[in-house]
mmCIF file of the protein (N, C-alpha, C, O) and its ligand, coordinates in Angstrom:
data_MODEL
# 
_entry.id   MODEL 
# 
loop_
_entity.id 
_entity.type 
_entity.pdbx_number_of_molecules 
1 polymer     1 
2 non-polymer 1 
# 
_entity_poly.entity_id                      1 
_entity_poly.type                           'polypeptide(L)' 
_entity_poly.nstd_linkage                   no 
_entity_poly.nstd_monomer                   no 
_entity_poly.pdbx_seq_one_letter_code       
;(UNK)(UNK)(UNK)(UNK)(UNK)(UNK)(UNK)(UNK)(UNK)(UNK)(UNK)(UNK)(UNK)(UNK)(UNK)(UNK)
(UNK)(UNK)(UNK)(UNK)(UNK)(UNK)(UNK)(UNK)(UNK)(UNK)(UNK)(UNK)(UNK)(UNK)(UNK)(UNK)
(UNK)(UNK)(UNK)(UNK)(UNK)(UNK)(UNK)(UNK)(UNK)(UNK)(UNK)(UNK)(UNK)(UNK)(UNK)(UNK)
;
_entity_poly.pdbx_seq_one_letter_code_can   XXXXXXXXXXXXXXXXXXXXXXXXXXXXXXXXXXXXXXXXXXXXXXXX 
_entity_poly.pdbx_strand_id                 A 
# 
loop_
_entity_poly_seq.entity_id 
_entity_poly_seq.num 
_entity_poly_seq.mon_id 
_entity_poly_seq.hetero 
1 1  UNK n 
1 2  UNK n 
1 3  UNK n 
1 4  UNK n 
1 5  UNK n 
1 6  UNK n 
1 7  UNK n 
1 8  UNK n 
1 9  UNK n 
1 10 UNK n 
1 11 UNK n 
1 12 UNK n 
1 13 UNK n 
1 14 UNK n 
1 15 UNK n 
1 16 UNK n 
1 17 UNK n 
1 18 UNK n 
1 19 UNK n 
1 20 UNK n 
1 21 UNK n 
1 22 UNK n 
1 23 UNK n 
1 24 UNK n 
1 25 UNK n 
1 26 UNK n 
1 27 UNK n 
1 28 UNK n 
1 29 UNK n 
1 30 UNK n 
1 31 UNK n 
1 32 UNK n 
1 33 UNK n 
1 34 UNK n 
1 35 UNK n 
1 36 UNK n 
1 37 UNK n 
1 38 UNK n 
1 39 UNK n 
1 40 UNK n 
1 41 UNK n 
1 42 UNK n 
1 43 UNK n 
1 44 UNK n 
1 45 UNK n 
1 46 UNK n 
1 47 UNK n 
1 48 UNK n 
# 
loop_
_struct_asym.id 
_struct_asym.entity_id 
A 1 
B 2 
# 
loop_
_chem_comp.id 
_chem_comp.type 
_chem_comp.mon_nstd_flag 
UNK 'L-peptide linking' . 
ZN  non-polymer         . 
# 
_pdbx_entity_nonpoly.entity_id   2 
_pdbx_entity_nonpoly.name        ? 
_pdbx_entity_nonpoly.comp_id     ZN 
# 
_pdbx_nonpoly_scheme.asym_id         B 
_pdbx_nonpoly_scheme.entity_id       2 
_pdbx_nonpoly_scheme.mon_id          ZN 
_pdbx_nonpoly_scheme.ndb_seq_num     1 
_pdbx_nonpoly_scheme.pdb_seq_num     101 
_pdbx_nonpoly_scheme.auth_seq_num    101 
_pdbx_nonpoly_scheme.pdb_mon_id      ZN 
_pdbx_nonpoly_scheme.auth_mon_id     ZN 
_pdbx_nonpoly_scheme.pdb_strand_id   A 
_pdbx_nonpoly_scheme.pdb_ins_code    . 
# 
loop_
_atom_site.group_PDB 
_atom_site.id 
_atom_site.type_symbol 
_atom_site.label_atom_id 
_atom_site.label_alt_id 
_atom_site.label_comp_id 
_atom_site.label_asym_id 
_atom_site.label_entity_id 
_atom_site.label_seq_id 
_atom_site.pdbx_PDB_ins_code 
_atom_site.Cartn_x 
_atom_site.Cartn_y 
_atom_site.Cartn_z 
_atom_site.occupancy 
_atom_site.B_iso_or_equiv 
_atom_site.pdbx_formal_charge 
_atom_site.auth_seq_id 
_atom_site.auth_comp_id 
_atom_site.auth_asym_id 
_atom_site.auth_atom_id 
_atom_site.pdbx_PDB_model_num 
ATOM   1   N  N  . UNK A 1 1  ? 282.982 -48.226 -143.576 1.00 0.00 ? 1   UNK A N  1 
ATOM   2   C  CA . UNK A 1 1  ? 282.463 -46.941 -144.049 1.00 0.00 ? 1   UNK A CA 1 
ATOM   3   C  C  . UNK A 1 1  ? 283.574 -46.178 -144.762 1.00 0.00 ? 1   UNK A C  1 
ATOM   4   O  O  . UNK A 1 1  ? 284.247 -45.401 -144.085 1.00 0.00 ? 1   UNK A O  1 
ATOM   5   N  N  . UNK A 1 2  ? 283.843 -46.326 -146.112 1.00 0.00 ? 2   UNK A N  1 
ATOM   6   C  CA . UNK A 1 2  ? 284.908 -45.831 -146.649 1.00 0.00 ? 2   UNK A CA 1 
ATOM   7   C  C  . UNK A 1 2  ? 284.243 -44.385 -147.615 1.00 0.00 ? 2   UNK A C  1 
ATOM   8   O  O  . UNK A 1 2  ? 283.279 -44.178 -148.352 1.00 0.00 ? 2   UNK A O  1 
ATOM   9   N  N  . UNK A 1 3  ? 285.132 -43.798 -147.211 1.00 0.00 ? 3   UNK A N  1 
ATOM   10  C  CA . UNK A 1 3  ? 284.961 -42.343 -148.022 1.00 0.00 ? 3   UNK A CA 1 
ATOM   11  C  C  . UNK A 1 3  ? 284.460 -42.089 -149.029 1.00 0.00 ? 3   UNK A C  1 
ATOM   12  O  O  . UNK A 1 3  ? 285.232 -42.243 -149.975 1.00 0.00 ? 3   UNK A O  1 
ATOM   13  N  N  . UNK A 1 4  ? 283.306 -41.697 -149.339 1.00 0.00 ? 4   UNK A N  1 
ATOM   14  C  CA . UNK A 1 4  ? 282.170 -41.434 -150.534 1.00 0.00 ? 4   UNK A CA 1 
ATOM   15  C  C  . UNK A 1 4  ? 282.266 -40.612 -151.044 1.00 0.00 ? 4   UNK A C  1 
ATOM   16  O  O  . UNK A 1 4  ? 281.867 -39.714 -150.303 1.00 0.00 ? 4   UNK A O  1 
ATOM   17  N  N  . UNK A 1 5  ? 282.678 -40.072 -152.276 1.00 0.00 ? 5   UNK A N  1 
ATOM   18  C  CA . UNK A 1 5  ? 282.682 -38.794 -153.049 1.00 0.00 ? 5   UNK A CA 1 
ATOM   19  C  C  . UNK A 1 5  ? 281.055 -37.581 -152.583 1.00 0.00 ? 5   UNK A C  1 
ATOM   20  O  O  . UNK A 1 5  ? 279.839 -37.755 -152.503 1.00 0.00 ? 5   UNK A O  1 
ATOM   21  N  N  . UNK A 1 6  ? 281.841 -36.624 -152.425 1.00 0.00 ? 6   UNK A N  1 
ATOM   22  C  CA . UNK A 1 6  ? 280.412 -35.816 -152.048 1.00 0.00 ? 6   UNK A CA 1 
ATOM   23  C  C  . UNK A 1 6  ? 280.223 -36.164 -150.765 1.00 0.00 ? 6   UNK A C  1 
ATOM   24  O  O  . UNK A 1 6  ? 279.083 -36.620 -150.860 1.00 0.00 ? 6   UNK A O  1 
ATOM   25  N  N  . UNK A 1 7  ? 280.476 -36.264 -149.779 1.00 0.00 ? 7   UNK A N  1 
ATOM   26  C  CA . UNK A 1 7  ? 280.501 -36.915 -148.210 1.00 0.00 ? 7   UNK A CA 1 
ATOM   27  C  C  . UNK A 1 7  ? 280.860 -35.283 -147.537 1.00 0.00 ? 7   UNK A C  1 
ATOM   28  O  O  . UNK A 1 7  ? 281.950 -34.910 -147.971 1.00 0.00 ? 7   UNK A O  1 
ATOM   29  N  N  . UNK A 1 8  ? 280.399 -34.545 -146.870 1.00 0.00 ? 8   UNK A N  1 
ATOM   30  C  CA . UNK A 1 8  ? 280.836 -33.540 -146.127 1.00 0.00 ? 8   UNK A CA 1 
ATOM   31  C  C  . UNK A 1 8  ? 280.982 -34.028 -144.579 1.00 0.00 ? 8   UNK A C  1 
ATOM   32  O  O  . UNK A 1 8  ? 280.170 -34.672 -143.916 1.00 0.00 ? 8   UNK A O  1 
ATOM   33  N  N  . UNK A 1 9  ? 282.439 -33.459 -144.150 1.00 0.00 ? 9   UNK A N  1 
ATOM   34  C  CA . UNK A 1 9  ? 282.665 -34.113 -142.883 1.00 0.00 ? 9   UNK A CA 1 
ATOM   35  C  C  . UNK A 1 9  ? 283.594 -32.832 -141.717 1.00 0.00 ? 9   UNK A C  1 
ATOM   36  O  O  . UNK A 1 9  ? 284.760 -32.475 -141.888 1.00 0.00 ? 9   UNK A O  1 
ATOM   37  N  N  . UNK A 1 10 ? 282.798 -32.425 -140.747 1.00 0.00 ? 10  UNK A N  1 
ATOM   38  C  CA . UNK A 1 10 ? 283.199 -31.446 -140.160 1.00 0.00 ? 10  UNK A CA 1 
ATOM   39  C  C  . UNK A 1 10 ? 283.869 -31.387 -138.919 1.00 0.00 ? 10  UNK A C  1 
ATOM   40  O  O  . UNK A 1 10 ? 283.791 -32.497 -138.394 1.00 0.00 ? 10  UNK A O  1 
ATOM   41  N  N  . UNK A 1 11 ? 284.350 -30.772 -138.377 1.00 0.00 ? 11  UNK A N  1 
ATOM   42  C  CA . UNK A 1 11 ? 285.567 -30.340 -136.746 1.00 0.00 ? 11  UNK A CA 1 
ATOM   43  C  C  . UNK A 1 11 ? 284.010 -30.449 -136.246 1.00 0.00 ? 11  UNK A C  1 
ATOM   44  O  O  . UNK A 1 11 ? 283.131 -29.789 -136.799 1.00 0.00 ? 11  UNK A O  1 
ATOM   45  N  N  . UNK A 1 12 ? 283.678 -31.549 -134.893 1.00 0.00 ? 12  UNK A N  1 
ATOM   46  C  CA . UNK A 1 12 ? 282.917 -31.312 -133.552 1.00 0.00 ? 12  UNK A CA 1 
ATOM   47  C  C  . UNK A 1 12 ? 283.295 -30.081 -132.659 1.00 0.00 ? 12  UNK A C  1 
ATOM   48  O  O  . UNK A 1 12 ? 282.545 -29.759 -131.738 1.00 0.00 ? 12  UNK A O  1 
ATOM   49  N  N  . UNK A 1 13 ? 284.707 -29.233 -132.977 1.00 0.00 ? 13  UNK A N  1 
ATOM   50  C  CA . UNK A 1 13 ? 285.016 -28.886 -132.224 1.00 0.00 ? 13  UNK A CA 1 
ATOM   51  C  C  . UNK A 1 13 ? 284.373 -27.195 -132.498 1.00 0.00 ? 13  UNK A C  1 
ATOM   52  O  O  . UNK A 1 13 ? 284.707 -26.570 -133.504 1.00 0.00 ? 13  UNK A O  1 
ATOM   53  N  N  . UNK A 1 14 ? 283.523 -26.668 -131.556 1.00 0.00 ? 14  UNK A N  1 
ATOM   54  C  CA . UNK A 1 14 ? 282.747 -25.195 -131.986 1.00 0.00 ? 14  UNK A CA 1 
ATOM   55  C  C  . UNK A 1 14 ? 283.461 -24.469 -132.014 1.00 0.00 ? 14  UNK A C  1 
ATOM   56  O  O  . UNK A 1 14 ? 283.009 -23.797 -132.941 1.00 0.00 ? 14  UNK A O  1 
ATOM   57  N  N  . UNK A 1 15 ? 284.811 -23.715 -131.552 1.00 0.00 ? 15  UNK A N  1 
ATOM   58  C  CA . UNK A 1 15 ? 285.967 -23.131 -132.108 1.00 0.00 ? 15  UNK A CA 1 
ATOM   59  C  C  . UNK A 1 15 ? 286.509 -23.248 -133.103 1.00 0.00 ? 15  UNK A C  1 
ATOM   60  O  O  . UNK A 1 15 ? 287.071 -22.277 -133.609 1.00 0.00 ? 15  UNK A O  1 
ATOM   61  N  N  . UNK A 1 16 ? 286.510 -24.433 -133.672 1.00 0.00 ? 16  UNK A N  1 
ATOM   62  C  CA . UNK A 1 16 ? 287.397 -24.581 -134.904 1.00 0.00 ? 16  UNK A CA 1 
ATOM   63  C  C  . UNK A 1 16 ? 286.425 -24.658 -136.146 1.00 0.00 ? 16  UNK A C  1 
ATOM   64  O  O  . UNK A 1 16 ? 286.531 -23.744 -136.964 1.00 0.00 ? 16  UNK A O  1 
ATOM   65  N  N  . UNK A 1 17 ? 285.473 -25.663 -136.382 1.00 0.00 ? 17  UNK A N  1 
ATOM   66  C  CA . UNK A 1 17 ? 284.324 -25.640 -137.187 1.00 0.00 ? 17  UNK A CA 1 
ATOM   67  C  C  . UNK A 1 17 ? 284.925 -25.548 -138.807 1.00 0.00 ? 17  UNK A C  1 
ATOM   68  O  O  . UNK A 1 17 ? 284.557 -24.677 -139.595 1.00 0.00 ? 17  UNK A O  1 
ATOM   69  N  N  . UNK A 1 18 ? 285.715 -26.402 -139.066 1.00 0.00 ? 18  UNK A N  1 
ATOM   70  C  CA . UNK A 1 18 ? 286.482 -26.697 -140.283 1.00 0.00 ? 18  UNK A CA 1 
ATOM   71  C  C  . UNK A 1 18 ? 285.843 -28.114 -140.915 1.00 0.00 ? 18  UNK A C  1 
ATOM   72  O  O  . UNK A 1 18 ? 285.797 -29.269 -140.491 1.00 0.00 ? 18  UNK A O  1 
ATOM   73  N  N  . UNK A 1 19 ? 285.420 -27.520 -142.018 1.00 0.00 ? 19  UNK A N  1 
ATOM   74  C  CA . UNK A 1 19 ? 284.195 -28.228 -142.475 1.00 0.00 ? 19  UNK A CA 1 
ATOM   75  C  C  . UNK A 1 19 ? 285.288 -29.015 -143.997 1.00 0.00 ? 19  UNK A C  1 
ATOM   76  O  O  . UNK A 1 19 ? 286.065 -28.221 -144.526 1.00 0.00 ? 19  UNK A O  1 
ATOM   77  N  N  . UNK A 1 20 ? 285.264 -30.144 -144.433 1.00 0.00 ? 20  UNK A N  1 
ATOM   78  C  CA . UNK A 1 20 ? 285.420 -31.067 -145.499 1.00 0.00 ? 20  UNK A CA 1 
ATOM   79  C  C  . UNK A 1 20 ? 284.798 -31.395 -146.486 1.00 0.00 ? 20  UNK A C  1 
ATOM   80  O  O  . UNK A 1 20 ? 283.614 -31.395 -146.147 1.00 0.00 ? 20  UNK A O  1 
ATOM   81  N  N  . UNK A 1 21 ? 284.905 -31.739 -147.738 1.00 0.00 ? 21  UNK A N  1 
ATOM   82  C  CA . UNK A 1 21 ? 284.041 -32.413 -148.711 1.00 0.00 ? 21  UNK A CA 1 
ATOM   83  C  C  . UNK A 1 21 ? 284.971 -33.712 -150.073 1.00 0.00 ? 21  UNK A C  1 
ATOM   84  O  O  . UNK A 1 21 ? 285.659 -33.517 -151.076 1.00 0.00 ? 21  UNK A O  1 
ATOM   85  N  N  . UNK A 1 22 ? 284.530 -34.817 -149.433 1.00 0.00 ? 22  UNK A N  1 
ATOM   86  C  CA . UNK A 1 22 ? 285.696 -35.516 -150.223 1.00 0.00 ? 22  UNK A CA 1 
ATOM   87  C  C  . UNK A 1 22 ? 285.126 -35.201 -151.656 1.00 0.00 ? 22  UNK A C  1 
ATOM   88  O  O  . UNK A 1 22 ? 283.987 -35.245 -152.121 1.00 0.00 ? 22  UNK A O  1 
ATOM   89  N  N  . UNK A 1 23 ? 286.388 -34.858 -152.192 1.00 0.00 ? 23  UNK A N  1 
ATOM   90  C  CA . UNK A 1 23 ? 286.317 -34.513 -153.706 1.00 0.00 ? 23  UNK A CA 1 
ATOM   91  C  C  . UNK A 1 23 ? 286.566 -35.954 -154.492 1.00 0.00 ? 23  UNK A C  1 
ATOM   92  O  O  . UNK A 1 23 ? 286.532 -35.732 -155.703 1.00 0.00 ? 23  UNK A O  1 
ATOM   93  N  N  . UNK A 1 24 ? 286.756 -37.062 -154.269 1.00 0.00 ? 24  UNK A N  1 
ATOM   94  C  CA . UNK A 1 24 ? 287.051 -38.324 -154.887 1.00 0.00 ? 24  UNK A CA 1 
ATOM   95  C  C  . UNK A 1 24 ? 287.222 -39.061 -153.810 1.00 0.00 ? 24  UNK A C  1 
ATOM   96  O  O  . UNK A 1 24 ? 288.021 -38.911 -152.886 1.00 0.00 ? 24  UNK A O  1 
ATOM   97  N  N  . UNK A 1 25 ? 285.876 -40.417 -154.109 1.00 0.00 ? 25  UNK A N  1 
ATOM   98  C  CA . UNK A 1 25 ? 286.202 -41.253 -152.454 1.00 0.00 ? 25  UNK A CA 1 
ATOM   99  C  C  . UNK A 1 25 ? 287.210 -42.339 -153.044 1.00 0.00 ? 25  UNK A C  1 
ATOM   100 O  O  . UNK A 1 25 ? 287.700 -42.409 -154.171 1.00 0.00 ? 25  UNK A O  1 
ATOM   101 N  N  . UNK A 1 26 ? 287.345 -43.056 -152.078 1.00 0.00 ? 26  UNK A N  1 
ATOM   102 C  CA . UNK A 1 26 ? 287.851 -44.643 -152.178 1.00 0.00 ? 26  UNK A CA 1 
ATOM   103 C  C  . UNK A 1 26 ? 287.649 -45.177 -152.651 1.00 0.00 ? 26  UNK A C  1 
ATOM   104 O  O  . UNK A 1 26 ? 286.555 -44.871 -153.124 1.00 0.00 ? 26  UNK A O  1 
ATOM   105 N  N  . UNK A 1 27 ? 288.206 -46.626 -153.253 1.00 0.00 ? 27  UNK A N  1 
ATOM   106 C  CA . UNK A 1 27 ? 287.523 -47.407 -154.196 1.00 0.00 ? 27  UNK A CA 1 
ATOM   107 C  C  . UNK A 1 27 ? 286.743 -48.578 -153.229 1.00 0.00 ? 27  UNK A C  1 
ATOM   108 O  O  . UNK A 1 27 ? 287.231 -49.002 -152.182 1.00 0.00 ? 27  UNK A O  1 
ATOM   109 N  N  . UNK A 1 28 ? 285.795 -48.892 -153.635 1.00 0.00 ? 28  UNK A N  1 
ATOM   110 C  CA . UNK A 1 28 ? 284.770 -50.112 -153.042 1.00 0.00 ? 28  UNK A CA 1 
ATOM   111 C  C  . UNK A 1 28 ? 285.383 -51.077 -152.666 1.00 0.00 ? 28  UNK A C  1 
ATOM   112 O  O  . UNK A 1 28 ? 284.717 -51.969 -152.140 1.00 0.00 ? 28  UNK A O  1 
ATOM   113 N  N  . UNK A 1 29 ? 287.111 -51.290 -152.814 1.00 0.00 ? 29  UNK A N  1 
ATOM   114 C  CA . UNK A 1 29 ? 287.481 -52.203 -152.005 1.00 0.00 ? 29  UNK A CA 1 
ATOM   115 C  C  . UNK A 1 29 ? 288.622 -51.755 -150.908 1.00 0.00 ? 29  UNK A C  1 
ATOM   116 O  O  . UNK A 1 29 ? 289.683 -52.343 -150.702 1.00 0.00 ? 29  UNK A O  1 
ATOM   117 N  N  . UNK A 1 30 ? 288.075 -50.412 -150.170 1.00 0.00 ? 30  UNK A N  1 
ATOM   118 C  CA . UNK A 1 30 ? 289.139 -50.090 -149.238 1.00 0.00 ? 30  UNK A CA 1 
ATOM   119 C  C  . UNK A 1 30 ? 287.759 -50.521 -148.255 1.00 0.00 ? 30  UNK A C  1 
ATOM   120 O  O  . UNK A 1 30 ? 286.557 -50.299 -148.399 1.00 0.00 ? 30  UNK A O  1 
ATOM   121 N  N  . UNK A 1 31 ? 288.594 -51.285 -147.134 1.00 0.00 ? 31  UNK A N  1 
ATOM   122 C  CA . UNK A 1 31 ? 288.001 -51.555 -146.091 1.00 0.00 ? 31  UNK A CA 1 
ATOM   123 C  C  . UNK A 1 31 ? 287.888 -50.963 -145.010 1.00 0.00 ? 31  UNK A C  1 
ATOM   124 O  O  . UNK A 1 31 ? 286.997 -51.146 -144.182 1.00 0.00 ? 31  UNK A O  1 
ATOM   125 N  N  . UNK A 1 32 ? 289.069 -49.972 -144.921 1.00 0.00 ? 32  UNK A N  1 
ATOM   126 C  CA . UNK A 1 32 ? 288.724 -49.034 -143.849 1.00 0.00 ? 32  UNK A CA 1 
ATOM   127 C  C  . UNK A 1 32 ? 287.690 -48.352 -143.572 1.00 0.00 ? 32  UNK A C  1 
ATOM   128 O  O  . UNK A 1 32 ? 287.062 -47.967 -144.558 1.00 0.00 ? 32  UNK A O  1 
ATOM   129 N  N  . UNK A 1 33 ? 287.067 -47.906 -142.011 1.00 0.00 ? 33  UNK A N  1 
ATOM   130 C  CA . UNK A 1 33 ? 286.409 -47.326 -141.442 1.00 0.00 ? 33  UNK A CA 1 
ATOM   131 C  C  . UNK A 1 33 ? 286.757 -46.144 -140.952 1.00 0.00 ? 33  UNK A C  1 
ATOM   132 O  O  . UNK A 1 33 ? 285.758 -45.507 -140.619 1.00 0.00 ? 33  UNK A O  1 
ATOM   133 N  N  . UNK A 1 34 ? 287.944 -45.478 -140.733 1.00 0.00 ? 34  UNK A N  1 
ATOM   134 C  CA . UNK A 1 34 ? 288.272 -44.743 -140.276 1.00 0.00 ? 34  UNK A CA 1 
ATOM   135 C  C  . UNK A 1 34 ? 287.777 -43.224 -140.453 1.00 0.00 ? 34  UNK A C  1 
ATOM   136 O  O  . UNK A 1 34 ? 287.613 -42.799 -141.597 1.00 0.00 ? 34  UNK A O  1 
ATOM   137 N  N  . UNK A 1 35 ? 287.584 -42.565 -139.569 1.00 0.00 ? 35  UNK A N  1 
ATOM   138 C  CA . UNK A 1 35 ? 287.142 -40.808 -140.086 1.00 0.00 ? 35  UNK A CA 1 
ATOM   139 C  C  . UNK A 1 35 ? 288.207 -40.660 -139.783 1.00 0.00 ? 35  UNK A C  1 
ATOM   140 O  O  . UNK A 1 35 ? 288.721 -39.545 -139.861 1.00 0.00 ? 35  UNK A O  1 
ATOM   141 N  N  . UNK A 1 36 ? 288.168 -38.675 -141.364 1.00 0.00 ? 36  UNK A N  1 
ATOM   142 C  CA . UNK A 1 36 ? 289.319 -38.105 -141.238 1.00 0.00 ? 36  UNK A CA 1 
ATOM   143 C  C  . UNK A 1 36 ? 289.502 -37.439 -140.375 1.00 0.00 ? 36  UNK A C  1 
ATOM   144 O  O  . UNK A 1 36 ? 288.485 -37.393 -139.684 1.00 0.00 ? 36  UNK A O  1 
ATOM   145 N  N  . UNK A 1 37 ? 290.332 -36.812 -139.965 1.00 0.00 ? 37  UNK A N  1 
ATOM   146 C  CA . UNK A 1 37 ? 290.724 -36.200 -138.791 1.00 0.00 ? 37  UNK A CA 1 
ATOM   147 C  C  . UNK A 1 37 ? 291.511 -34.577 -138.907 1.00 0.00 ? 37  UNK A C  1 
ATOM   148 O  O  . UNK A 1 37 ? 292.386 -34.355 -139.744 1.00 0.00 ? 37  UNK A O  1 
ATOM   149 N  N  . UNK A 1 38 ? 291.041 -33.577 -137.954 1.00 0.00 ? 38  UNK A N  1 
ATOM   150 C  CA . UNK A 1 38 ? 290.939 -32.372 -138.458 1.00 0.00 ? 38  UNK A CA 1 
ATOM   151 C  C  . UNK A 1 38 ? 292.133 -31.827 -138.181 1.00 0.00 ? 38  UNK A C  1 
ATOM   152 O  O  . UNK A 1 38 ? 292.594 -32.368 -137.176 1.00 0.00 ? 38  UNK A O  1 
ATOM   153 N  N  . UNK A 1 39 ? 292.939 -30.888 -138.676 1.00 0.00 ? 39  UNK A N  1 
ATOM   154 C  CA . UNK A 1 39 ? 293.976 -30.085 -138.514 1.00 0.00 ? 39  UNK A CA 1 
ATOM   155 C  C  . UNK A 1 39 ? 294.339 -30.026 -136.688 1.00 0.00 ? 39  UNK A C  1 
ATOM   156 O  O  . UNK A 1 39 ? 295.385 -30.326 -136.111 1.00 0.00 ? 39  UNK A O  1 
ATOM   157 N  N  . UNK A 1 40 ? 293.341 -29.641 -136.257 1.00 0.00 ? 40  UNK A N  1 
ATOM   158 C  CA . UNK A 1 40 ? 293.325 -29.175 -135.195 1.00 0.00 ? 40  UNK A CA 1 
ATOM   159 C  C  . UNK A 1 40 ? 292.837 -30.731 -133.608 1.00 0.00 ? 40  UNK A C  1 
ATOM   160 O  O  . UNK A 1 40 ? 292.290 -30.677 -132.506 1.00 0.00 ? 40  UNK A O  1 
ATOM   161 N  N  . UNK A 1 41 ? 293.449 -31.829 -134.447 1.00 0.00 ? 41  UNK A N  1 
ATOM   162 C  CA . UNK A 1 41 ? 293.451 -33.110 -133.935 1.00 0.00 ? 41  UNK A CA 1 
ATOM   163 C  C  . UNK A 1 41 ? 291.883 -34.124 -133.568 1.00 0.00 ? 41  UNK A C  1 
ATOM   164 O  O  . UNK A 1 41 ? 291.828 -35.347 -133.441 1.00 0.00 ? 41  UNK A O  1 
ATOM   165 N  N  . UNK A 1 42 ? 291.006 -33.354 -133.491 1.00 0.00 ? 42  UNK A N  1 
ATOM   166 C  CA . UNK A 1 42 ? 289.553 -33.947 -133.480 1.00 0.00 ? 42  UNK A CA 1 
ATOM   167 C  C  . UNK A 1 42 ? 289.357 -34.586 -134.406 1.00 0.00 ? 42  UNK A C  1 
ATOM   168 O  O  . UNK A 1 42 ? 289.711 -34.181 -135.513 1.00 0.00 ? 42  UNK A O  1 
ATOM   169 N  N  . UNK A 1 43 ? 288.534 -36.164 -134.186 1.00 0.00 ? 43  UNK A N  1 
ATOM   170 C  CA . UNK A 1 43 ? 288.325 -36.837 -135.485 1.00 0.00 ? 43  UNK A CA 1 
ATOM   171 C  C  . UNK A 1 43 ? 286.787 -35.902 -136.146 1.00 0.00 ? 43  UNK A C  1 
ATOM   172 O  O  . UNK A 1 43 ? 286.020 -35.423 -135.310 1.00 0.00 ? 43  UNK A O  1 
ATOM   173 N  N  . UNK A 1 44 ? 286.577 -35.785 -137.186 1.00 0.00 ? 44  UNK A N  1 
ATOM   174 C  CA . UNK A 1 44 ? 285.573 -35.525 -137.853 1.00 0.00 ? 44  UNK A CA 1 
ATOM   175 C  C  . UNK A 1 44 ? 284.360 -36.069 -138.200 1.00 0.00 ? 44  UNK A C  1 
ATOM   176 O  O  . UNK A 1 44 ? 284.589 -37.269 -138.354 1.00 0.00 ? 44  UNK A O  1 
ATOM   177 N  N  . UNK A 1 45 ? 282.962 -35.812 -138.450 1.00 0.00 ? 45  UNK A N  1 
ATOM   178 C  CA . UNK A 1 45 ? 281.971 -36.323 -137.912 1.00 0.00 ? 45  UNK A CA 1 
ATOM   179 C  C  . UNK A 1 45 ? 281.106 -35.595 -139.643 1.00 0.00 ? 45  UNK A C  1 
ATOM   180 O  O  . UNK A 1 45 ? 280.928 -34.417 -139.951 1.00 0.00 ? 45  UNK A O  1 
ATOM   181 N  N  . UNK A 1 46 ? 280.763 -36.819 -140.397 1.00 0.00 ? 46  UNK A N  1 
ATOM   182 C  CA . UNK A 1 46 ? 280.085 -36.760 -141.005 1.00 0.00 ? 46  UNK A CA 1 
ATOM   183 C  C  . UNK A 1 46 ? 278.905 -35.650 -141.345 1.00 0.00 ? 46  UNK A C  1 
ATOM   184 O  O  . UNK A 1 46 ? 277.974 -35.821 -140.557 1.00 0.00 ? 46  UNK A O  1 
ATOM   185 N  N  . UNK A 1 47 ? 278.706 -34.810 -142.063 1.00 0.00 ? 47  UNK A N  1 
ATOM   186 C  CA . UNK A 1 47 ? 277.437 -33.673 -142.185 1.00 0.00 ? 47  UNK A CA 1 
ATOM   187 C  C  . UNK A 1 47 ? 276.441 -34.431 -142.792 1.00 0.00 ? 47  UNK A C  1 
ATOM   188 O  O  . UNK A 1 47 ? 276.708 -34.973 -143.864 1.00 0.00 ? 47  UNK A O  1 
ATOM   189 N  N  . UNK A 1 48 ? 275.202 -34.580 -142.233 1.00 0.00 ? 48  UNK A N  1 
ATOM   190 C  CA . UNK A 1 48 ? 273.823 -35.010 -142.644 1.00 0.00 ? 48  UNK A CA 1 
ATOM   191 C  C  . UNK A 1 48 ? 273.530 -36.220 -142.039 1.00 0.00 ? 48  UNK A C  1 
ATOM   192 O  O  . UNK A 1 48 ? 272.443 -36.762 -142.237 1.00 0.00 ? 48  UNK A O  1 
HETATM 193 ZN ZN . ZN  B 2 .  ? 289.175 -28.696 -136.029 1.00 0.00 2 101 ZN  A ZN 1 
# 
């Protein structure tokens, strides 16, 4: 699941609630899966 342009990805955490939007994803041959991960150390969780 590599980073999709237009992908909004937000903090689980209800205190912090620091919301993302990749402005340019990956290219179709990054294999990583990884979510990004928020300032405030929580990994981030896809919007929609
Ligand atoms: Zn956060």
């Amino acid at each position: 699941m590599a980073l999709k342009t237009g992908e909004r990805y937000r903090c689980p955490d209800e205190n912090c609630g620091c919301e993302i939007e990749v402005a340019k994803g990956a290219p179709p041959t990054c294999e990583g899966n990884q979510s990004p991960r928020c300032c405030c150390g929580k990994e981030m969780q896809k919007v929609g």
